[in-house]
N, CA, C and O atoms as CSV, one atom per row, in Angstrom:
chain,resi,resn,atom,element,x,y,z
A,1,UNK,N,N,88.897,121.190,72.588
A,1,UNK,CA,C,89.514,121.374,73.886
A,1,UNK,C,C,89.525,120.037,74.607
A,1,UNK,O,O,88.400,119.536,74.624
A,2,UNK,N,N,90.345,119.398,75.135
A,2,UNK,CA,C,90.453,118.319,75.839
A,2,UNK,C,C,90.794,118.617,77.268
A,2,UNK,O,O,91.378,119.599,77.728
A,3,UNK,N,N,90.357,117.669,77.812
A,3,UNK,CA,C,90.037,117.329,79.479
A,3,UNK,C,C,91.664,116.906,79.885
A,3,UNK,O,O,92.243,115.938,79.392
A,4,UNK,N,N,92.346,117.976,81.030
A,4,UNK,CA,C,93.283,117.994,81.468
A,4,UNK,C,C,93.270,117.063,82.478
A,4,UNK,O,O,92.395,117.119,83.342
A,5,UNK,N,N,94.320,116.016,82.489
A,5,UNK,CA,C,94.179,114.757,83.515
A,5,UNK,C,C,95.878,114.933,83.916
A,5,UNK,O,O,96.771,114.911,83.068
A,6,UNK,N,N,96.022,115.050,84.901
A,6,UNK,CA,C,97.319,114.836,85.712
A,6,UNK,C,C,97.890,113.759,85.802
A,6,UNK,O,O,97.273,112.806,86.276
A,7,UNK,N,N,99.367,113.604,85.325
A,7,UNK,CA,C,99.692,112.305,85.076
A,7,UNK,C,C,100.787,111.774,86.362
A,7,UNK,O,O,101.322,112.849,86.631
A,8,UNK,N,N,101.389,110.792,87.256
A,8,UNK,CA,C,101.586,110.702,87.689
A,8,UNK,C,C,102.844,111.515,88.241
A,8,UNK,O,O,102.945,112.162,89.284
A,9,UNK,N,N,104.017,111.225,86.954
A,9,UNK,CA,C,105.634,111.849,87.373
A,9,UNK,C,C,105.167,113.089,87.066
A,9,UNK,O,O,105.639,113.467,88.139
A,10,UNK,N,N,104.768,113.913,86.695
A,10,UNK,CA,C,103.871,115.508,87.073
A,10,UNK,C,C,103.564,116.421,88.144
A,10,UNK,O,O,103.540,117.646,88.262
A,11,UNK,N,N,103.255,115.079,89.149
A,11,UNK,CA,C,102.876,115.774,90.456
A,11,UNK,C,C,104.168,116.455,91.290
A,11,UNK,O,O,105.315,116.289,90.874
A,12,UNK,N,N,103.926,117.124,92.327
A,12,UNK,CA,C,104.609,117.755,92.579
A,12,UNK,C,C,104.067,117.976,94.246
A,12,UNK,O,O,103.373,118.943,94.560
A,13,UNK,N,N,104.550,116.818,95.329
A,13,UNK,CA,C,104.293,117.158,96.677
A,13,UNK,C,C,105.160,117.666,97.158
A,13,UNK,O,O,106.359,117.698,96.881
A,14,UNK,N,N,104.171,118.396,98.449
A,14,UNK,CA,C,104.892,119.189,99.444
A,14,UNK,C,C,104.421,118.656,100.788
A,14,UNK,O,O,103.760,117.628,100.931
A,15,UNK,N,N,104.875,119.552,101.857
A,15,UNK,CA,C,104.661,118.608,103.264
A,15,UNK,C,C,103.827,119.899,103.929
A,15,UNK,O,O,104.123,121.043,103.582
A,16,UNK,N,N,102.760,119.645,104.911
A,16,UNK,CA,C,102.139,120.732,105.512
A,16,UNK,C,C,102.050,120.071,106.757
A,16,UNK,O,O,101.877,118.896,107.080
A,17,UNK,N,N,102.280,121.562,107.626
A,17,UNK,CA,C,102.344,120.864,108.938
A,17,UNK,C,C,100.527,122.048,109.552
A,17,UNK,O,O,100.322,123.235,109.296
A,18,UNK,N,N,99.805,121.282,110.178
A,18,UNK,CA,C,98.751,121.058,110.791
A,18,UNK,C,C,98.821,121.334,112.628
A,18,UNK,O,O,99.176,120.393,113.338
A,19,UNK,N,N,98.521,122.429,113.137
A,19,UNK,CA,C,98.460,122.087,114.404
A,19,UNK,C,C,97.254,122.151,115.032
A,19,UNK,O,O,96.666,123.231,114.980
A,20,UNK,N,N,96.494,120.783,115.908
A,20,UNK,CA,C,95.274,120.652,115.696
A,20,UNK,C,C,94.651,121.366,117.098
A,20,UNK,O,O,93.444,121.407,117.338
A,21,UNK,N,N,95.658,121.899,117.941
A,21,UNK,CA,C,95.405,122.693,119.310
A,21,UNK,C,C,93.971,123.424,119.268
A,21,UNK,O,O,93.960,124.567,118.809
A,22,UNK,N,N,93.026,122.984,119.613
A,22,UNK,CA,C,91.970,123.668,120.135
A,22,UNK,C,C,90.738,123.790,118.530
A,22,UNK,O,O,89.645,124.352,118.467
A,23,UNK,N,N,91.315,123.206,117.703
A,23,UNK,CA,C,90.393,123.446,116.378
A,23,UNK,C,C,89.289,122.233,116.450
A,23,UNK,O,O,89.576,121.256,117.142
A,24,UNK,N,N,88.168,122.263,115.829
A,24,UNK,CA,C,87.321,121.517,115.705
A,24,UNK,C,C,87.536,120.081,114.922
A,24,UNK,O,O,88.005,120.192,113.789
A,25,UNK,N,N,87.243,118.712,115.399
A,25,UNK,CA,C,87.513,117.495,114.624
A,25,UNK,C,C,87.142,117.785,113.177
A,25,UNK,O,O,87.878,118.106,112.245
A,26,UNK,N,N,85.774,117.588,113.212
A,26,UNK,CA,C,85.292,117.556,112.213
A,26,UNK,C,C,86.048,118.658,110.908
A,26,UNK,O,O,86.646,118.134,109.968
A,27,UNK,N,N,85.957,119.753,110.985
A,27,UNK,CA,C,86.540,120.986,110.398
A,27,UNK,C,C,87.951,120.803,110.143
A,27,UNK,O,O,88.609,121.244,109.200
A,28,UNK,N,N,88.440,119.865,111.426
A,28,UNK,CA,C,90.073,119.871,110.670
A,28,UNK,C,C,90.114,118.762,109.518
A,28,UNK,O,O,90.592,118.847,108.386
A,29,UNK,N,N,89.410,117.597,110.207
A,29,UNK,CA,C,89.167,116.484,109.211
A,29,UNK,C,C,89.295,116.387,107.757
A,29,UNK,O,O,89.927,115.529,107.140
A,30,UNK,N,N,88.325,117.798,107.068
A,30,UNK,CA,C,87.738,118.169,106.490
A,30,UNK,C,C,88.681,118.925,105.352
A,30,UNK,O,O,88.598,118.874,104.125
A,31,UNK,N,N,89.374,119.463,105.989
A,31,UNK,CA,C,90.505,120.480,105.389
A,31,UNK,C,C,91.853,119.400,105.046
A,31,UNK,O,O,92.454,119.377,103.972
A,32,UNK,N,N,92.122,118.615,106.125
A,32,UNK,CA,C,92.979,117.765,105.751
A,32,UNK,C,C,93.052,116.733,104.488
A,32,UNK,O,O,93.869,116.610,103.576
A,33,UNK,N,N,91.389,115.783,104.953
A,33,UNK,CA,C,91.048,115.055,103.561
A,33,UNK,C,C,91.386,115.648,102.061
A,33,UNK,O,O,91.901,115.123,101.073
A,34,UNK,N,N,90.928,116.833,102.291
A,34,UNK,CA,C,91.146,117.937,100.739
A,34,UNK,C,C,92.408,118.110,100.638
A,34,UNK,O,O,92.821,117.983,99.485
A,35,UNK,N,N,93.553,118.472,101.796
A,35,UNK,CA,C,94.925,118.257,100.962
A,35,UNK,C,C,95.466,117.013,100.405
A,35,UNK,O,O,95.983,116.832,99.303
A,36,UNK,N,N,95.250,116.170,101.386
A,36,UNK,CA,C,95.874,114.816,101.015
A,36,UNK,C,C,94.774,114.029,99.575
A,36,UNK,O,O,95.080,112.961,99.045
A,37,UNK,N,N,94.009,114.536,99.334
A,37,UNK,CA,C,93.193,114.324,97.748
A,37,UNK,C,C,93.695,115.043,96.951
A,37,UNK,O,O,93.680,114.628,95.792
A,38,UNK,N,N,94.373,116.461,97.229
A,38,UNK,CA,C,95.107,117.359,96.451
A,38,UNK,C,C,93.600,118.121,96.058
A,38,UNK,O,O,93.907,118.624,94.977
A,39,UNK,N,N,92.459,118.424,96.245
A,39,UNK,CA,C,91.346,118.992,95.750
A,39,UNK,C,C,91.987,120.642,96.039
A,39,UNK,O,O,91.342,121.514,95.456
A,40,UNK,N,N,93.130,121.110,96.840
A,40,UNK,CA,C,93.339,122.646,96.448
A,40,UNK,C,C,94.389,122.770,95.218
A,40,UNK,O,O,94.819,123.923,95.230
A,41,UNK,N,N,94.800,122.236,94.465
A,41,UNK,CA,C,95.516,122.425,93.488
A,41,UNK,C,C,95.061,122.398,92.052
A,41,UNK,O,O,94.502,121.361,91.696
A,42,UNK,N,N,95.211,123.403,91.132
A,42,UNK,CA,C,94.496,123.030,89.818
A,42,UNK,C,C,94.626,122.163,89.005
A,42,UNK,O,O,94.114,122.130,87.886
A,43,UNK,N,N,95.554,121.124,89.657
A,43,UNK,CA,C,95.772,120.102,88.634
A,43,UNK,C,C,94.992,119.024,89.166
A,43,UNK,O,O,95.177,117.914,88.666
A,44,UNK,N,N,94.340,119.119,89.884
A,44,UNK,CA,C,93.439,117.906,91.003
A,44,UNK,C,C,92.764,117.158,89.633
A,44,UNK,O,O,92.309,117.748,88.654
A,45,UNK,N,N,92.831,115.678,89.849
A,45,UNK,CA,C,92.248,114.750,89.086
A,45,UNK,C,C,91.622,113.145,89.450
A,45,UNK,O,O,92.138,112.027,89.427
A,46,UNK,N,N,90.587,113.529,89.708
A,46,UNK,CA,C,89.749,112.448,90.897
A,46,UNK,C,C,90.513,110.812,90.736
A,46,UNK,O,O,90.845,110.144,91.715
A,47,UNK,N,N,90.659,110.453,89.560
A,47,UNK,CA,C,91.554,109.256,89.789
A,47,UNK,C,C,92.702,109.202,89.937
A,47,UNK,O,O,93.073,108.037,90.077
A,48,UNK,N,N,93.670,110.090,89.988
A,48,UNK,CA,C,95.366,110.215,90.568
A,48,UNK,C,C,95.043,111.034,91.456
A,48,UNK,O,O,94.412,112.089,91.514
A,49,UNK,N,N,95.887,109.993,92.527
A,49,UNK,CA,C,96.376,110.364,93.596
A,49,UNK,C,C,97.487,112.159,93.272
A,49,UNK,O,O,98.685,112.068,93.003
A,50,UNK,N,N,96.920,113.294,93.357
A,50,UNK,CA,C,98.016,114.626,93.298
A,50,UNK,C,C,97.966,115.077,94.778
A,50,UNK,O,O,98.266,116.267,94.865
A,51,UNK,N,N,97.724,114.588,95.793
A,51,UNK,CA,C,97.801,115.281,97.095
A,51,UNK,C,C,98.852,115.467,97.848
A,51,UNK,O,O,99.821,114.821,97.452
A,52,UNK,N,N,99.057,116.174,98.891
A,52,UNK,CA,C,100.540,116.707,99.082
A,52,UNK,C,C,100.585,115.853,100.964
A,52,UNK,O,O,99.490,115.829,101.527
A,53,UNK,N,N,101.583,115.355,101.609
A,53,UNK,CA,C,101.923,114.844,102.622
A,53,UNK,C,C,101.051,115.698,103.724
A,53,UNK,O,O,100.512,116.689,103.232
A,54,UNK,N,N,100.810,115.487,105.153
A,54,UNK,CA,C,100.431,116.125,106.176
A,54,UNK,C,C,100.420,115.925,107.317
A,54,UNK,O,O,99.717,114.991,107.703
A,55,UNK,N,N,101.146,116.671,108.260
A,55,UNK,CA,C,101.945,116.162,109.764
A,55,UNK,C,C,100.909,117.113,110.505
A,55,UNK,O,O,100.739,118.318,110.314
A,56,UNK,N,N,100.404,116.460,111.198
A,56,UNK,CA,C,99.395,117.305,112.443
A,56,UNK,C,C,100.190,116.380,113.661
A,56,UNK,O,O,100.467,115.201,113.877
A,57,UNK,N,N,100.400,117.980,114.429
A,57,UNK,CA,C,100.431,117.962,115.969
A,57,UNK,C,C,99.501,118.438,116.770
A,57,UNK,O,O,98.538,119.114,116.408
A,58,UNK,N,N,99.825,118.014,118.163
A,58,UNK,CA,C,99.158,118.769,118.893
A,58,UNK,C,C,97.249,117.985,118.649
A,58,UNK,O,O,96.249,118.656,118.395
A,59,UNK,N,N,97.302,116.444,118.837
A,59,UNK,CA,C,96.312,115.885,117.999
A,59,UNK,C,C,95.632,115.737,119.492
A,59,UNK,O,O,94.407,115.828,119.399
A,60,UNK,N,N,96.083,115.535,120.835
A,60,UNK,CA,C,95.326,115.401,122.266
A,60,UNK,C,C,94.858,116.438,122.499
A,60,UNK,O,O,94.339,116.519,123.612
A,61,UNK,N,N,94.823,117.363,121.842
A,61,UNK,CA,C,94.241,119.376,122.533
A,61,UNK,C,C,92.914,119.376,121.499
A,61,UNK,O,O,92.183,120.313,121.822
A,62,UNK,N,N,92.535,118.853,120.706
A,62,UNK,CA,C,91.437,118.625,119.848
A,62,UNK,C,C,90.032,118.980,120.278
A,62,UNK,O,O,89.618,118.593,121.371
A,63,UNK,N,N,89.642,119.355,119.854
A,63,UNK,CA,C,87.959,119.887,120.160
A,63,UNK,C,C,86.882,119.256,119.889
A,63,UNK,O,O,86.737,119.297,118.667
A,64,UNK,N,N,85.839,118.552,120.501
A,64,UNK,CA,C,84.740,118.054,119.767
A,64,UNK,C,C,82.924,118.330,120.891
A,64,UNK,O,O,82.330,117.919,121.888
A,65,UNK,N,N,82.791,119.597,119.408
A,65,UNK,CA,C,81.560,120.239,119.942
A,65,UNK,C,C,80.323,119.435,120.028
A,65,UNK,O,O,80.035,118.479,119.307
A,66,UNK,N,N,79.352,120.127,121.371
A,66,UNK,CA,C,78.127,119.598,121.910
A,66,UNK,C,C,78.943,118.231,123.096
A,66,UNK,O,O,80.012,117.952,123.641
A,67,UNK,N,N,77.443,117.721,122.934
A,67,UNK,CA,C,78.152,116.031,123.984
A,67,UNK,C,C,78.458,114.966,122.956
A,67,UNK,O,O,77.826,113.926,123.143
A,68,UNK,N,N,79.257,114.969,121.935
A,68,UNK,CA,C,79.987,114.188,121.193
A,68,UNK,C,C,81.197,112.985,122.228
A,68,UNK,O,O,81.333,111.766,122.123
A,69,UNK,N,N,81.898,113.987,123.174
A,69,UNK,CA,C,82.891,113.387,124.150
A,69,UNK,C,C,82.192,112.102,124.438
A,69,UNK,O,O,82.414,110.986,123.968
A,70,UNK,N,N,81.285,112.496,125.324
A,70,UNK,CA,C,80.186,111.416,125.915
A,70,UNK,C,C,79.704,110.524,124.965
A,70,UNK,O,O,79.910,109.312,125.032
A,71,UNK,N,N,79.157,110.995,124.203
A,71,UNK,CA,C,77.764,110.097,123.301
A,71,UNK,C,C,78.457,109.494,122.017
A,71,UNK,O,O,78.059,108.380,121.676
A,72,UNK,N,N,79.467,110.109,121.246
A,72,UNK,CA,C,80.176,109.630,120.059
A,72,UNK,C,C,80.692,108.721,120.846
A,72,UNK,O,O,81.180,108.921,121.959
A,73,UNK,N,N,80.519,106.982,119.873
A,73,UNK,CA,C,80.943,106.090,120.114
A,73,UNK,C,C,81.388,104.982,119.057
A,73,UNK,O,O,80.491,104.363,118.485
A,74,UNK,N,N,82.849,104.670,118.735
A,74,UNK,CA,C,83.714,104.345,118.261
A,74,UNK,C,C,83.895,102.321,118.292
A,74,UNK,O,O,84.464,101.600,119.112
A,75,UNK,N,N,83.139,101.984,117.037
A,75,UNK,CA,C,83.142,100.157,116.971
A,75,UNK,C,C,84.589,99.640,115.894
A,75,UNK,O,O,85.213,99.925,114.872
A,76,UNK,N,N,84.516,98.849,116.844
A,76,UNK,CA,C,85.180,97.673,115.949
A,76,UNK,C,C,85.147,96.114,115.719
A,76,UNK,O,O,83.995,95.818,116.038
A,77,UNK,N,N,85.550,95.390,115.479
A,77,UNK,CA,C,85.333,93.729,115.462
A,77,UNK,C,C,86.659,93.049,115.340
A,77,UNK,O,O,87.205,93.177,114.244
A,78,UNK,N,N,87.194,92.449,116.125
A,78,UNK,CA,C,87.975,91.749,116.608
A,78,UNK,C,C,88.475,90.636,115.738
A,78,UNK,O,O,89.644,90.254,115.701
A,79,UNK,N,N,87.217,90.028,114.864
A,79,UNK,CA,C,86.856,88.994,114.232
A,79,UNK,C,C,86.406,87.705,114.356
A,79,UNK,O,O,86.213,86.817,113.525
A,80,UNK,N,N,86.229,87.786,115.946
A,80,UNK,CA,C,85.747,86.609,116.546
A,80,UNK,C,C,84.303,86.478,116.677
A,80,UNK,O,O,83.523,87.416,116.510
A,81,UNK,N,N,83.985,85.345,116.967
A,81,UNK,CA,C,82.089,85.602,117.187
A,81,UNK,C,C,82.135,86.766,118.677
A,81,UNK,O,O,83.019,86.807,119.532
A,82,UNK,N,N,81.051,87.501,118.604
A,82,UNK,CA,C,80.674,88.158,119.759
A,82,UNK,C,C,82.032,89.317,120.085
A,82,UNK,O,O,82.184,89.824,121.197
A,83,UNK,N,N,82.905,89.592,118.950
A,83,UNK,CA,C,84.049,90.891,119.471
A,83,UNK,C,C,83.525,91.934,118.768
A,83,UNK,O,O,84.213,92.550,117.954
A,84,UNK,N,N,82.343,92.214,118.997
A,84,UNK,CA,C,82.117,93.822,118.763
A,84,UNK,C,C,82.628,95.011,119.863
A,84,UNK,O,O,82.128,95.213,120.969
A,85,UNK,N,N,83.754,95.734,119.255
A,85,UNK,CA,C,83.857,96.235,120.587
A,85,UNK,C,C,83.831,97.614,120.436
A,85,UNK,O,O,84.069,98.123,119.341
A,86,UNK,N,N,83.551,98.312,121.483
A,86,UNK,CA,C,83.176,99.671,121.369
A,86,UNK,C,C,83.891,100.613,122.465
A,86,UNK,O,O,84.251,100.161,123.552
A,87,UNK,N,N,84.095,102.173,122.029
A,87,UNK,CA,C,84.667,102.974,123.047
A,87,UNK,C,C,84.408,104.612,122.686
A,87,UNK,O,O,84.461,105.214,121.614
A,88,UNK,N,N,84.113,105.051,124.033
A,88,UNK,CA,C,83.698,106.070,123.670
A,88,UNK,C,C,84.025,107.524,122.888
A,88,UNK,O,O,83.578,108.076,123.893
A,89,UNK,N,N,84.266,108.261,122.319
A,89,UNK,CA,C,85.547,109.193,121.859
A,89,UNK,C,C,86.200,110.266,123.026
A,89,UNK,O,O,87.117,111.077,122.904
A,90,UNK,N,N,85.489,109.987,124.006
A,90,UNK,CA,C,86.434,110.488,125.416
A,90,UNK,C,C,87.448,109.587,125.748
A,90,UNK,O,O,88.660,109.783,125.665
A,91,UNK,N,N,86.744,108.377,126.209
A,91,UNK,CA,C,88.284,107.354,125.930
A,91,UNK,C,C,89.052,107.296,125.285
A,91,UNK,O,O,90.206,107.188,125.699
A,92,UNK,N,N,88.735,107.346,123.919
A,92,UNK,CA,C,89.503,107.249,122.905
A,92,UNK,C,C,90.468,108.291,122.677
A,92,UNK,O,O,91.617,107.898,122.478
A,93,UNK,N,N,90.246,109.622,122.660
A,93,UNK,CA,C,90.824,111.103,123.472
A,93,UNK,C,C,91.835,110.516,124.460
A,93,UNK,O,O,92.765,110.075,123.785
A,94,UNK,N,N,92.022,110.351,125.541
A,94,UNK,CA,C,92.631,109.906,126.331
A,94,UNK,C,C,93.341,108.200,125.981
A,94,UNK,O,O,94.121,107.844,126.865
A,95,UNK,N,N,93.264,107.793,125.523
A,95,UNK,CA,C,93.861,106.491,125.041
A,95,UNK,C,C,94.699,106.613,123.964
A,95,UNK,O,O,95.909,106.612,124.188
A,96,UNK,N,N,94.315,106.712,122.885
A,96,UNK,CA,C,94.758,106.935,121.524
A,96,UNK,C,C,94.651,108.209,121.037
A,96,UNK,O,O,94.489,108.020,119.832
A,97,UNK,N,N,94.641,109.498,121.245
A,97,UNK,CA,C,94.137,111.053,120.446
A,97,UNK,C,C,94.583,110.833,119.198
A,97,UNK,O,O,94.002,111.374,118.257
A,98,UNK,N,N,95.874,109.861,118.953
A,98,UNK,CA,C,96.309,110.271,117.358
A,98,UNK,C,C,95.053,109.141,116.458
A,98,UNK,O,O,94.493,109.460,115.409
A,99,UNK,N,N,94.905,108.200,116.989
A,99,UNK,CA,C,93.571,107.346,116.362
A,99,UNK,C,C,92.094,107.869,116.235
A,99,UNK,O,O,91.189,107.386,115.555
A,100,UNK,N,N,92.068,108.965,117.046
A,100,UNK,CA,C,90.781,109.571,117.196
A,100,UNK,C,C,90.615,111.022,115.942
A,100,UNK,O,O,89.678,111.754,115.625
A,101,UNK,N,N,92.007,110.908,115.530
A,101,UNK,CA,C,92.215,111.835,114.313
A,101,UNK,C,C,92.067,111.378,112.799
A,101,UNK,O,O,91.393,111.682,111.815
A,102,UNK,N,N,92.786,110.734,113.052
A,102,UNK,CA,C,92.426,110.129,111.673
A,102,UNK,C,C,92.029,108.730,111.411
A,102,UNK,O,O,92.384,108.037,110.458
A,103,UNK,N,N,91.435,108.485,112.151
A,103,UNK,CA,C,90.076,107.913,111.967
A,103,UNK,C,C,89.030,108.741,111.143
A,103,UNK,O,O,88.396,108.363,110.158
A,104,UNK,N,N,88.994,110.018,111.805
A,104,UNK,CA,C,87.970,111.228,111.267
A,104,UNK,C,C,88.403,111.120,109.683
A,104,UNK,O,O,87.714,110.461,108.905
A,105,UNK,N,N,89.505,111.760,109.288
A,105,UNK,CA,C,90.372,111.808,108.409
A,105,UNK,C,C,90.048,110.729,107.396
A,105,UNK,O,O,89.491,111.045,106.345
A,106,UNK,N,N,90.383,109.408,107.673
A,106,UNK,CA,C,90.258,107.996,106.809
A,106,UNK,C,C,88.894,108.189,106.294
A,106,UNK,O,O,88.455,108.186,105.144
A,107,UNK,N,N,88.423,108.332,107.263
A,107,UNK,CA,C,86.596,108.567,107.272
A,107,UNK,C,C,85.762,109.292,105.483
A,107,UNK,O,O,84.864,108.953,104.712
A,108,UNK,N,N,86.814,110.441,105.607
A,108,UNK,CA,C,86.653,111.567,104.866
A,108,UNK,C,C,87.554,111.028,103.009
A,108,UNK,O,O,87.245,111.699,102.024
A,109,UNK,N,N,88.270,110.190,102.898
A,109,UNK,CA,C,88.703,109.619,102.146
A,109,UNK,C,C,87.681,108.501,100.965
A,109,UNK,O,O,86.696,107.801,101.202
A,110,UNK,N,N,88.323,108.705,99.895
A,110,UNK,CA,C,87.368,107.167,98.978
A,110,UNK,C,C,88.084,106.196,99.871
A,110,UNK,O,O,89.229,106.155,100.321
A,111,UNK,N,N,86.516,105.060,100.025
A,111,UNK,CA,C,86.983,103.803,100.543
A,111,UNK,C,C,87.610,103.180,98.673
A,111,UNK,O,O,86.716,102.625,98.034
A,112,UNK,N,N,88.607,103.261,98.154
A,112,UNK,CA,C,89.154,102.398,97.276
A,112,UNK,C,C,90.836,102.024,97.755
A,112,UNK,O,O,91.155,101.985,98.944
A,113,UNK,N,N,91.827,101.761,96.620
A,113,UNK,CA,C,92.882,101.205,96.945
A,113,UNK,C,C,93.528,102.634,96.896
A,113,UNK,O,O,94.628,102.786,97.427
A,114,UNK,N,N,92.666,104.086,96.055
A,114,UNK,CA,C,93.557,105.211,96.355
A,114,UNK,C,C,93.186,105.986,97.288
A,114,UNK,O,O,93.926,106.883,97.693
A,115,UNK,N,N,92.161,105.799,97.708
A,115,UNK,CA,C,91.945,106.541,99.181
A,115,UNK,C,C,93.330,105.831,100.401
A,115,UNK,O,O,93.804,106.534,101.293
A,116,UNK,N,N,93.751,104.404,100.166
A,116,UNK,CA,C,94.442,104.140,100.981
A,116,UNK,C,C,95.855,104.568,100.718
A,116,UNK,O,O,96.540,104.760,101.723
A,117,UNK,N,N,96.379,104.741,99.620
A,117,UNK,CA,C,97.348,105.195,99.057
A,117,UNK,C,C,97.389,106.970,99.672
A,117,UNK,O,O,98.290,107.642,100.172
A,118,UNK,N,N,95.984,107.254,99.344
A,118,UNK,CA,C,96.455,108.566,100.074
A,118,UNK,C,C,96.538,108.953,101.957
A,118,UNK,O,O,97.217,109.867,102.424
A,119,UNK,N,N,95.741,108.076,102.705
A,119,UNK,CA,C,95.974,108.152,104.038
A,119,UNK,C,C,97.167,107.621,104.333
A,119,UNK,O,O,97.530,107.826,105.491
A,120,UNK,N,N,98.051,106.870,103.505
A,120,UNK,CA,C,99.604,106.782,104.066
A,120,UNK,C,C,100.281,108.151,103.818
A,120,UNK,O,O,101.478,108.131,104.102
A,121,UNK,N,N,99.855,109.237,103.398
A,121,UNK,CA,C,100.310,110.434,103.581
A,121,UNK,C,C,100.290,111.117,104.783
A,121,UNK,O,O,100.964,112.112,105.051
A,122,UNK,N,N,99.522,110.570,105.476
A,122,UNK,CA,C,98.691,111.478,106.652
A,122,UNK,C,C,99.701,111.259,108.113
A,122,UNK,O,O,99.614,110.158,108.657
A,123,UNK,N,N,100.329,111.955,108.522
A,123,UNK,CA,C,101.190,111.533,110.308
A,123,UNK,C,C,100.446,112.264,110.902
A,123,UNK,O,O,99.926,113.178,110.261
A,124,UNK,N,N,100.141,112.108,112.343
A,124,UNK,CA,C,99.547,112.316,113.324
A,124,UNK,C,C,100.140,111.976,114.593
A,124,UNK,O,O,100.324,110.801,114.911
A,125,UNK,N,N,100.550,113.268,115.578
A,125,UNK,CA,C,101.016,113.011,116.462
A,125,UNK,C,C,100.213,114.129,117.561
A,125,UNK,O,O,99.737,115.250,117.384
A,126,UNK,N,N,100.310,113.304,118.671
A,126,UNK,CA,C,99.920,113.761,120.100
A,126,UNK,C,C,100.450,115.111,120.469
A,126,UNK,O,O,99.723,116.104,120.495
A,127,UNK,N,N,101.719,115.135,120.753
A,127,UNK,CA,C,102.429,116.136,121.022
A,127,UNK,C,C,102.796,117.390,120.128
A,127,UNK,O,O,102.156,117.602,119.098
A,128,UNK,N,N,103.935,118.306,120.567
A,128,UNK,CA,C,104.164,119.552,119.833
A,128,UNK,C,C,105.204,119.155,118.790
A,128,UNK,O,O,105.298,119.724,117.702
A,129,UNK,N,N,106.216,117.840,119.304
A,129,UNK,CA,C,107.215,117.337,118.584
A,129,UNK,C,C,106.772,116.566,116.726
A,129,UNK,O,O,105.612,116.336,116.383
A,130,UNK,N,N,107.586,116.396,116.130
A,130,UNK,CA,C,106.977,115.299,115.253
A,130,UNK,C,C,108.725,114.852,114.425
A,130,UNK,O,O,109.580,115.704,114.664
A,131,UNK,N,N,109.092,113.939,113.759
A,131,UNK,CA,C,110.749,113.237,113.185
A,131,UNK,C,C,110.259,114.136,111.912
A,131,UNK,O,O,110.696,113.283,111.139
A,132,UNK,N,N,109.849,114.896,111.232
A,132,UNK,CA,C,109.494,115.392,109.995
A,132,UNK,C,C,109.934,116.761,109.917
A,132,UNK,O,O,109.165,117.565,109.390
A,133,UNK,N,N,111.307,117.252,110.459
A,133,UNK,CA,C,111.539,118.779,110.197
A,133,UNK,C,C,112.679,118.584,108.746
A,133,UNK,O,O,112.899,119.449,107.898
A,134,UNK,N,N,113.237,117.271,108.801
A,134,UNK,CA,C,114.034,117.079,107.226
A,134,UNK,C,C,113.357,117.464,105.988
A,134,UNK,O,O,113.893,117.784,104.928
A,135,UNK,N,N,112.057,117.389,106.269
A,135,UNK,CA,C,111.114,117.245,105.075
A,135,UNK,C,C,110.974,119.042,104.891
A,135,UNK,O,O,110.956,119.487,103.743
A,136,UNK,N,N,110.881,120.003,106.082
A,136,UNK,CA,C,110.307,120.705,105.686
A,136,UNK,C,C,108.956,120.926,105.645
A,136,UNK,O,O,108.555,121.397,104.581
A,137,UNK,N,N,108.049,120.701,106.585
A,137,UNK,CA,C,107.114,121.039,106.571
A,137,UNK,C,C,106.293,122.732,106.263
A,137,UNK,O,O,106.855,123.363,107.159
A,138,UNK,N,N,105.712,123.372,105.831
A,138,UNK,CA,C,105.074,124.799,106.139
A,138,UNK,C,C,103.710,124.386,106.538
A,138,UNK,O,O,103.085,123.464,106.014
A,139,UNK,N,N,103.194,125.327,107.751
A,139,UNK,CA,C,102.349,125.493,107.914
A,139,UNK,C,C,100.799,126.008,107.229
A,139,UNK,O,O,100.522,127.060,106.653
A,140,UNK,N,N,100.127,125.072,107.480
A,140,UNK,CA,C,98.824,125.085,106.041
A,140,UNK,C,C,98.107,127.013,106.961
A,140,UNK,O,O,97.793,127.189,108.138
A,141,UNK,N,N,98.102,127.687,106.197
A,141,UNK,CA,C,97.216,128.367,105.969
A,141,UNK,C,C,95.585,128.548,105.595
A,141,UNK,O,O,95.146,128.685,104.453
A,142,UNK,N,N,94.864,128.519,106.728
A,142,UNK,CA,C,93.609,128.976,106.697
A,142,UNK,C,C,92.760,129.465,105.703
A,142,UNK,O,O,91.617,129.823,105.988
């Protein structure tokens, strides 16, 4: 019996649309990473990329339980001496919501060259709108 490996022209994406209104970061994060890895499909194969596209709206209505708002706090580096810079994920909520998403998201990904290959799958938008109804999106099911 040999070990079934998914070969690239094989795959077979689709587009899921995500609405993140009132659901938990973490939990959506979570569910998302796994489509865009393709880990719900039986052909899933940890070194090819088989994961399917994913449009979340509705990314400013987002939920993040306990005092996370407050206390979760968000670094970066500028690259200069002394640009460590930091912000809180309430700001960040209010500044950026679609950065405060998948960030989570990226998070949840292999740091390699196919984890990045697969977060260019990932759109994220603020609002109810999104340019992705050509594609066809369906709504991911629970």
């Amino acid at each position: 019996m040999r070990t079934f490996q998914a070969k690239p022209c094989e795959i077979e994406r689709r587009w899921y649309l995500i609405d993140a209104k009132g659901q938990t970061l973490g939990r959506l994060a979570a569910r998302t990473a796994a489509l865009l890895r393709g880990k719900h499909k039986a052909i899933f194969t940890p070194h090819v990329d088989t994961g399917d596209h994913v449009v979340i709206i509705n990314a400013d209505q987002i939920r993040l339980t306990g005092k996370k708002l407050k206390t979760k706090v968000y670094y970066h580096h500028t690259g200069y001496p002394g640009g460590l810079k930091s912000i809180t994920a309430q700001h960040l909520l209010q500044k950026k919501p679609t950065e405060l998403v998948a960030r989570a998201i990226r998070g949840m990904l292999p740091k390699s060259p196919l984890g990045k290959k697969m977060a260019k799958k990932l759109r994220v938008y603020a609002g109810p709108t999104h340019p992705h109804m050509a594609q066809k999106p369906q709504p991911w099911r629970e």
